[in-house]
N, C-alpha and C positions, 0 to 999 in steps of 0.2 A: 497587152496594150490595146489590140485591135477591140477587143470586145467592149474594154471598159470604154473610148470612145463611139462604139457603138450603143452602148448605154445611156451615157450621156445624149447622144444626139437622139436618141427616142424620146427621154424621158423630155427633152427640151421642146419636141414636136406635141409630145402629149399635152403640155405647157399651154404650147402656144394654140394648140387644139381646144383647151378647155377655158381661155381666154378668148376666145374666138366665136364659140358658144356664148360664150355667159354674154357678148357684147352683140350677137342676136337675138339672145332674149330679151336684153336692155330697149334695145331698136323695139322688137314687136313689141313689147310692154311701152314705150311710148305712141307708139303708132296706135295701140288700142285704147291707151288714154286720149290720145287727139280724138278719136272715131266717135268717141264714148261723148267728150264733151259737145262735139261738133251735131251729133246724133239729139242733146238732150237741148242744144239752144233751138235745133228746129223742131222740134219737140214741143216745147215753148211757145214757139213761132206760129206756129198751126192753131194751139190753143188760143192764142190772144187773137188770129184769123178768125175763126168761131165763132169765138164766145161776140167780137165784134159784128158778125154778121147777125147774131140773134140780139 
């Protein structure tokens, strides 16, 4: 009996382990989409700087 609730509580850790993961990669995968958009309006921003000064 000890083991098989030993089991269970692993496989339930592993669970929550690889649910835990995947909602860090969730987070950096938005956070690199904000970076990404944020990077390409000033991007933008610079060019319309420019091209206005010539």
């Amino acid at each position: 009996m000890y083991l098989i609730d030993q089991d269970l509580a692993r496989s339930h850790m592993a669970q929550r382990m690889a649910e835990a993961d995947e909602a860090s990669r969730a987070r950096r995968l938005a956070s690199a989409r904000r970076w990404n958009r944020r990077a390409a309006r000033a991007s933008q921003r610079a060019a319309r700087a420019n091209s206005a000064v010539w």
